[in-house]
MDTraj code that builds the backbone (N, CA, C; nanometers):
import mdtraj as md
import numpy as np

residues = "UNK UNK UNK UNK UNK UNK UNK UNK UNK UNK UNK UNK UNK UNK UNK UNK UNK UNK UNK UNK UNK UNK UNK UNK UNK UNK UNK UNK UNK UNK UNK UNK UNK UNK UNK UNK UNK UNK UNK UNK UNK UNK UNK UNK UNK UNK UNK UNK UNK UNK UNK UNK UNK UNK UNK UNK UNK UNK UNK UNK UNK UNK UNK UNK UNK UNK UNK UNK UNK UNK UNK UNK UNK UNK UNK UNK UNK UNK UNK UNK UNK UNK UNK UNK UNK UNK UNK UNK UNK UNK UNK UNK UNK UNK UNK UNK UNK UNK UNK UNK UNK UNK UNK UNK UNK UNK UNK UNK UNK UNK UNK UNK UNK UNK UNK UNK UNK UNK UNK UNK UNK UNK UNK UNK UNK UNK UNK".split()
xyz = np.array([
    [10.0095, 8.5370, 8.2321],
    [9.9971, 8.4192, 8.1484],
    [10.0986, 8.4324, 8.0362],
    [10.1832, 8.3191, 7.9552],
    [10.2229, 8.2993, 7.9124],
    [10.2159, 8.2087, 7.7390],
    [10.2118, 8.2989, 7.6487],
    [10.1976, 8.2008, 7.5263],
    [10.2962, 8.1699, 7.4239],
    [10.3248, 8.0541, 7.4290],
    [10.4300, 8.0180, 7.2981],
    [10.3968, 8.0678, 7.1428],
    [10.4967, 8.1276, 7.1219],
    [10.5136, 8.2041, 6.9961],
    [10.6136, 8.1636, 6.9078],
    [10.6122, 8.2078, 6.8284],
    [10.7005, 8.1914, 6.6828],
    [10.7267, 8.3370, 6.5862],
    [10.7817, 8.3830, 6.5833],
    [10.7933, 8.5037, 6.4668],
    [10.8741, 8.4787, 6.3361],
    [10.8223, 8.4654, 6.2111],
    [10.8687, 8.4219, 6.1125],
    [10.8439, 8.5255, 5.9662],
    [10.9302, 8.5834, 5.9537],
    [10.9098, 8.6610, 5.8186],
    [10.8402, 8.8101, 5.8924],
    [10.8834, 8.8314, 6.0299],
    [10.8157, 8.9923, 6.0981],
    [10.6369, 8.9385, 6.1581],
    [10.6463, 8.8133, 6.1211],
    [10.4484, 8.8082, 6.2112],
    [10.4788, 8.6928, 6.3203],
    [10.4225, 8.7397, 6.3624],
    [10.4264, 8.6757, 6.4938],
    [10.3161, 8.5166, 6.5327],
    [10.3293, 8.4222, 6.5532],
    [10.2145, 8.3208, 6.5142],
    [10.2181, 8.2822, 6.6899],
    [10.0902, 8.2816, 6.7581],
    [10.0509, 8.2473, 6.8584],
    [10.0342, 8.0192, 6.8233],
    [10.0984, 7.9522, 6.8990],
    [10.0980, 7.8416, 6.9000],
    [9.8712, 7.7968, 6.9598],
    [9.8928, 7.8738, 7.0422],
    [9.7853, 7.8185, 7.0574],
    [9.6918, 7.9392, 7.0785],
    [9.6303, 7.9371, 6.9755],
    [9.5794, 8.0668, 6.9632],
    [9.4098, 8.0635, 7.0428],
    [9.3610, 7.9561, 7.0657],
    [9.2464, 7.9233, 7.1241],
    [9.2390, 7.9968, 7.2547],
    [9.3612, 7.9513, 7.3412],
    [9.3657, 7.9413, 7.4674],
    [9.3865, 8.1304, 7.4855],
    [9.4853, 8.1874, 7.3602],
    [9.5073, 8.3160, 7.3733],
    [9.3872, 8.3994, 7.3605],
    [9.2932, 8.3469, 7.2688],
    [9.1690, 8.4198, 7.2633],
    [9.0496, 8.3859, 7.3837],
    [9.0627, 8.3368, 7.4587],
    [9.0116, 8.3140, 7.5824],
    [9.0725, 8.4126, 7.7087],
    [9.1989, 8.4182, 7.7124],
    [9.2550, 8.4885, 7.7476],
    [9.2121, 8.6302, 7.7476],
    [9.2008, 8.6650, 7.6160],
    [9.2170, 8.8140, 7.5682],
    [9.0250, 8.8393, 7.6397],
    [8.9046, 8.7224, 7.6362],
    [8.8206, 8.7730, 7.6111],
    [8.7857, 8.7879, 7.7969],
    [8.8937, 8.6932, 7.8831],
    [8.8720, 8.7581, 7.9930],
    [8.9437, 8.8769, 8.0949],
    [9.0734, 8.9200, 7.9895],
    [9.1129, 9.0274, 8.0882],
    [9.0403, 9.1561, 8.0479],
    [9.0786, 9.2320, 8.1324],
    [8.9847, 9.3669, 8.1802],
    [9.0889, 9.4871, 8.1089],
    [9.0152, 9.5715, 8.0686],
    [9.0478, 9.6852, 7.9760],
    [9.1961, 9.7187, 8.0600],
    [9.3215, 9.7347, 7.9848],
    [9.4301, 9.8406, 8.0949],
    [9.5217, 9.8480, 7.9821],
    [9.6041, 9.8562, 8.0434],
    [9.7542, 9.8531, 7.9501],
    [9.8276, 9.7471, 8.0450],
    [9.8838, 9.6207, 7.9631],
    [9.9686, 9.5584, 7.9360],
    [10.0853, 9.5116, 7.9147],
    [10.1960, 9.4728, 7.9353],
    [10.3420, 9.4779, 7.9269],
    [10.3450, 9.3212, 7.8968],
    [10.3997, 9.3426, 7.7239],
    [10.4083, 9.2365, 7.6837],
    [10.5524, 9.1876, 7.6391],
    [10.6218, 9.1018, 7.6874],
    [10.7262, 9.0398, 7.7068],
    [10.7641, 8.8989, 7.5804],
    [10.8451, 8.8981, 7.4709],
    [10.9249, 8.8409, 7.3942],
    [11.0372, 8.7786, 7.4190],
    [11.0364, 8.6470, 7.4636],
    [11.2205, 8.6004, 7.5459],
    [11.2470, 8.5380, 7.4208],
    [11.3348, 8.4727, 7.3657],
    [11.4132, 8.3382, 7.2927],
    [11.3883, 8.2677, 7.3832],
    [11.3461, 8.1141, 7.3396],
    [11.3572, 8.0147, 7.4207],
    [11.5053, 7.9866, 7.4638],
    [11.5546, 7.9032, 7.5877],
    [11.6857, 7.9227, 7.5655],
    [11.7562, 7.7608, 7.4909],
    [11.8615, 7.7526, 7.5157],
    [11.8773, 7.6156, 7.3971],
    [11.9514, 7.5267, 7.5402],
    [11.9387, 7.4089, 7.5045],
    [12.0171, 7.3064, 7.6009],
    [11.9430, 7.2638, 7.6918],
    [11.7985, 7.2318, 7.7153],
    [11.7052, 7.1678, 7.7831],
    [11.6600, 7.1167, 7.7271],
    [11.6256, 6.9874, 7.7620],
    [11.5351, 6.8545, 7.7282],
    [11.3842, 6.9083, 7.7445],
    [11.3423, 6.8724, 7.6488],
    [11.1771, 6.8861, 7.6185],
    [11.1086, 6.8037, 7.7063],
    [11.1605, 6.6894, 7.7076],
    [11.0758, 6.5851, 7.8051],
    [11.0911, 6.6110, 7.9266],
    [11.1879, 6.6468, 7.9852],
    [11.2107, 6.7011, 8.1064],
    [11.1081, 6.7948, 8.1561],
    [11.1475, 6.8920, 8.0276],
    [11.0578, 7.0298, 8.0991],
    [10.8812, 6.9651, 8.1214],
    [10.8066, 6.9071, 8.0139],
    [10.7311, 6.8538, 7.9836],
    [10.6898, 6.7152, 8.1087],
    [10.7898, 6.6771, 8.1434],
    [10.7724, 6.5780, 8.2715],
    [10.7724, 6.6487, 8.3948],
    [10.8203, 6.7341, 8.4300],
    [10.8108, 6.8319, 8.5173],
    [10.6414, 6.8856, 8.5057],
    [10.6174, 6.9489, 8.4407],
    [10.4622, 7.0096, 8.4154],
    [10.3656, 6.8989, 8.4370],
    [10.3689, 6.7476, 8.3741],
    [10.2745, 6.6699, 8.4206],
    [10.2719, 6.6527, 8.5916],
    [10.4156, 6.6689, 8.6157],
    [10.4057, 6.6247, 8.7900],
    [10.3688, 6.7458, 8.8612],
    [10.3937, 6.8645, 8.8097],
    [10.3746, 6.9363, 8.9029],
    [10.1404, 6.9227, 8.9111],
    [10.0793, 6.9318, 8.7888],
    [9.9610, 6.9326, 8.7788],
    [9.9346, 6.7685, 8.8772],
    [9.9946, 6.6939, 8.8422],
    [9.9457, 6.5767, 9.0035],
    [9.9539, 6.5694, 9.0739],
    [10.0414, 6.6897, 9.1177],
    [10.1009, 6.7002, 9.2484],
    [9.9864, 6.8131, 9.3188],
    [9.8810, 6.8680, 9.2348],
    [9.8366, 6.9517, 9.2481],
    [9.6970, 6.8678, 9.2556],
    [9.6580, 6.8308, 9.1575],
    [9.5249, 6.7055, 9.1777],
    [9.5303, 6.6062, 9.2263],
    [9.6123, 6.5290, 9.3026],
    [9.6473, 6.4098, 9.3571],
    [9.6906, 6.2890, 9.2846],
    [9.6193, 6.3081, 9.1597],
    [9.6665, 6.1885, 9.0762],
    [9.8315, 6.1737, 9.0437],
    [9.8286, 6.0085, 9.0045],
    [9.9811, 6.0086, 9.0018],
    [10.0148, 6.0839, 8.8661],
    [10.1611, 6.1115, 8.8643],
    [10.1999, 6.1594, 8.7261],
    [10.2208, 6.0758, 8.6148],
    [10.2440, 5.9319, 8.6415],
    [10.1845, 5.8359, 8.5454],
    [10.0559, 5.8774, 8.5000],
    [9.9639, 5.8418, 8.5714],
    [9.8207, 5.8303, 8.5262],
    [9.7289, 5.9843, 8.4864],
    [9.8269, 6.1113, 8.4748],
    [9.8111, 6.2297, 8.4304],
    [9.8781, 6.1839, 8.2961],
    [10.0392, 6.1624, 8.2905],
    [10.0899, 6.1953, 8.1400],
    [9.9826, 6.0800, 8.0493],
    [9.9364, 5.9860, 8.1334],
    [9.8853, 5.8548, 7.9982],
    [9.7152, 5.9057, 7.9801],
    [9.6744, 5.9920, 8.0391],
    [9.5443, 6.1076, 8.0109],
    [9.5984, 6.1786, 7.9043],
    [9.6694, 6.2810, 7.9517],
    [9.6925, 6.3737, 7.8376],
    [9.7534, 6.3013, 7.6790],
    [9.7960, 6.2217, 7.6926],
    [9.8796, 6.1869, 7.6043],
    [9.7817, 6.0764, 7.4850],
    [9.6866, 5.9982, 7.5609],
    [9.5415, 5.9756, 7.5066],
    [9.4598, 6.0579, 7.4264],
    [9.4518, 6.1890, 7.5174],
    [9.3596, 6.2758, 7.4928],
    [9.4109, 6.3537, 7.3789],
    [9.5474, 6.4312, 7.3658],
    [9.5743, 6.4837, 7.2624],
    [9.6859, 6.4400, 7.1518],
    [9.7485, 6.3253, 7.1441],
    [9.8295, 6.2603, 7.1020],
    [9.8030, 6.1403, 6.9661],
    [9.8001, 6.1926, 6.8620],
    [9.7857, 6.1101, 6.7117],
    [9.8321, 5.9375, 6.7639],
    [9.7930, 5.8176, 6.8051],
    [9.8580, 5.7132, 6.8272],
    [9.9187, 5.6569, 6.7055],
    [10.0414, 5.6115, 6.6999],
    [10.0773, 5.4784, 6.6602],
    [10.1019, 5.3633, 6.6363],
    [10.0853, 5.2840, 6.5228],
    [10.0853, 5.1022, 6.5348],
    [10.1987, 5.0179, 6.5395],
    [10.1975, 4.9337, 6.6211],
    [10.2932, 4.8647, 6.6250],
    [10.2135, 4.6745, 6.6581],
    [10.2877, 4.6334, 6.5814],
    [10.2381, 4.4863, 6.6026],
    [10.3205, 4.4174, 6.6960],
    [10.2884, 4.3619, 6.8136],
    [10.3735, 4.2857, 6.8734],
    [10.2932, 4.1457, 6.9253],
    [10.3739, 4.0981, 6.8850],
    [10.3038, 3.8933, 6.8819],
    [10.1627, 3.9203, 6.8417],
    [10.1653, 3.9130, 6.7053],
    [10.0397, 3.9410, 6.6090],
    [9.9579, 4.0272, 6.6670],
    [9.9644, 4.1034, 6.7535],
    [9.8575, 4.1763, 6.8126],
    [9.9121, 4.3849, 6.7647],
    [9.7819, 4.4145, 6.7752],
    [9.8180, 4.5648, 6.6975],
    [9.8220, 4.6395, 6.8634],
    [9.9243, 4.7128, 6.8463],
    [9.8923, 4.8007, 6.9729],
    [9.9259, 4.9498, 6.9525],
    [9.8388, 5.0411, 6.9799],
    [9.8123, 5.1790, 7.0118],
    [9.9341, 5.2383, 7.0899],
    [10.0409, 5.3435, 7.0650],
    [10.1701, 5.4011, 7.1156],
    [10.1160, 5.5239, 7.1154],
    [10.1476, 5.6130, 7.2168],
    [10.1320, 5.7193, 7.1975],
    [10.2867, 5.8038, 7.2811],
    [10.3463, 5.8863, 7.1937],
    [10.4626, 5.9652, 7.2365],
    [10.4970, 6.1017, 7.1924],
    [10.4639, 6.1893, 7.3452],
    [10.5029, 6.2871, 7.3394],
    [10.6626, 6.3648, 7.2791],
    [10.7664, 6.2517, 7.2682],
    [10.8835, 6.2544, 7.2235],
    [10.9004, 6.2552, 7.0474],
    [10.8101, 6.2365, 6.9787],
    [10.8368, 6.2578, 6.8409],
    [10.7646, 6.3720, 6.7865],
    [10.7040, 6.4446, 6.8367],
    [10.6480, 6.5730, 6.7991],
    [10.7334, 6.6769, 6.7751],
    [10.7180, 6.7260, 6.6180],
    [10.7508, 6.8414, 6.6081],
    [10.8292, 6.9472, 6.7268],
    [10.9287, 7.0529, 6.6884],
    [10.9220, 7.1379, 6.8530],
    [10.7327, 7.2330, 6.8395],
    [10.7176, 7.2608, 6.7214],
    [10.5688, 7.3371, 6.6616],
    [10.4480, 7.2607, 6.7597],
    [10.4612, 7.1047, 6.7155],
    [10.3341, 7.0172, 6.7504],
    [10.3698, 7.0311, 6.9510],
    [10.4838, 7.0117, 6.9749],
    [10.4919, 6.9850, 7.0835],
    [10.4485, 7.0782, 7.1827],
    [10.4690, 7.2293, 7.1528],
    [10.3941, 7.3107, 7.2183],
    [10.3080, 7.3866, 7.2341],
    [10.1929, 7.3182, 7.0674],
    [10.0573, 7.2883, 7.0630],
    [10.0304, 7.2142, 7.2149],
    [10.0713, 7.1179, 7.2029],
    [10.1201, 6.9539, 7.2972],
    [10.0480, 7.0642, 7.4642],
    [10.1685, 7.0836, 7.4600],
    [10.1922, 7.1974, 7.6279],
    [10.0833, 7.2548, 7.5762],
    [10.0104, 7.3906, 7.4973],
    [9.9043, 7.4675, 7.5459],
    [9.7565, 7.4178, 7.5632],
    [9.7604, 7.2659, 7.5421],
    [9.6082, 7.2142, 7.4524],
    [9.6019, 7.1293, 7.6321],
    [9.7198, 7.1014, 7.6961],
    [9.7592, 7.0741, 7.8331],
    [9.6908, 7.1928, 7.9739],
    [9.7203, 7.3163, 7.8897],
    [9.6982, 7.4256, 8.0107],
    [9.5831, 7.4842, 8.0146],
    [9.4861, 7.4913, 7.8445],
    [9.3840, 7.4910, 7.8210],
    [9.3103, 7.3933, 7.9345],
    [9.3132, 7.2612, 7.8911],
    [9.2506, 7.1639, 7.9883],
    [9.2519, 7.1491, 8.1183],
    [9.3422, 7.1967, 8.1646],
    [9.3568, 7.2030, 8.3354],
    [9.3728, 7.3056, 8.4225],
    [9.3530, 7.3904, 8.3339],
    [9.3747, 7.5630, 8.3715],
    [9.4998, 7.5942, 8.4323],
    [9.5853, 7.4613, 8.4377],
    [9.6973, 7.5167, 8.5491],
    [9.8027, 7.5520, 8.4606],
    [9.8562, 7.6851, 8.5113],
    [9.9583, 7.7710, 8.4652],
    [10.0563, 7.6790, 8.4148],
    [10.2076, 7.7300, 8.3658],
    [10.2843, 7.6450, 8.3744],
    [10.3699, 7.7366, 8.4408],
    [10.5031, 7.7200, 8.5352],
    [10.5611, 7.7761, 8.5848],
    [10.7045, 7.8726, 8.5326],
    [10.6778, 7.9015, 8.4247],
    [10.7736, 7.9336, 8.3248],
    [10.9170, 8.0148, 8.3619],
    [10.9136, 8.0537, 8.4595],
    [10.9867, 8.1924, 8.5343],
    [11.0929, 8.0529, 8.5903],
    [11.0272, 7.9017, 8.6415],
    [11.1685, 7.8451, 8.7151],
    [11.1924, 7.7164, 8.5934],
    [11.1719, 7.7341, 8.4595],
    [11.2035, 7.6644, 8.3596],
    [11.3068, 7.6897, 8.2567],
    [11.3710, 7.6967, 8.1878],
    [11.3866, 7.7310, 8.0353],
    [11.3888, 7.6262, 7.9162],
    [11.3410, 7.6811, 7.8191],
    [11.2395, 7.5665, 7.7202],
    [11.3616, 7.5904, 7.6220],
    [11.3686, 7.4815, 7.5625],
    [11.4624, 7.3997, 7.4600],
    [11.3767, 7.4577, 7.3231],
    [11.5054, 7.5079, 7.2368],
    [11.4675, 7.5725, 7.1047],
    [11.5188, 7.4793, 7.0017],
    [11.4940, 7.3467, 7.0185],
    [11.5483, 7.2356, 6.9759],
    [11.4384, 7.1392, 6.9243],
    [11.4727, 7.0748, 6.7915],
    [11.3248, 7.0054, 6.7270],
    [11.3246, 6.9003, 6.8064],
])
top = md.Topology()
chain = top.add_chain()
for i, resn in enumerate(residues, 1):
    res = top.add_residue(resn, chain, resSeq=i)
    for name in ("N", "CA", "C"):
        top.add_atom(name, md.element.get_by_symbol(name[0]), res)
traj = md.Trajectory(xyz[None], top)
């Protein structure tokens, strides 16, 4: 398993620390080999992030429309916009923080248990 991190000032800050302490409370006593990459730079967030919704529908049957407009409901602050006097609810994974965004991704893997495939990705170190 895999958790997004941050190290700032020598401490290390787990993004989603929920999912890590779930983690921790089900593996089994051993020794460990724990691995630190840099994200790498020059990948699109949405990409990587559109990729992960399809691969999880591709896995539950649902379309990847009707996965990203779940998740994106479910954990996503909406915004207002009025169009022909009417108020309407926006929700976009594209203006988040790079911080919020991969809150975004773990609050995703929490909920569906499904891994993300990280080994055939590389994640954008880009706000």
């Amino acid at each position: 398993m895999r958790f997004f991190t941050k190290i700032t000032e020598h401490k290390l800050k787990i993004y989603n620390r929920a999912l890590f302490d779930q983690f921790m409370l089900k593996s089994k006593d051993g020794e460990y080999t724990m691995e630190i990459l840099p994200r790498e730079k020059g990948n699109n967030r949405h990409r990587t992030y559109r990729g992960y919704v399809r691969d999880i529908a591709n896995e539950t049957g649902a379309s990847p429309e009707a996965t990203h407009k779940l998740f994106k409901k479910k954990f996503l602050t909406p915004t207002y916009e009025t169009v022909f006097g009417e108020e309407v609810a926006t929700y976009s994974e594209t203006t988040l923080s790079k911080e919020d965004f991969w809150i975004y991704m773990g609050r995703i893997q929490a909920l569906t248990g499904y891994p993300y495939r990280w080994e055939e990705q590389t994640l954008d170190n880009q706000a």
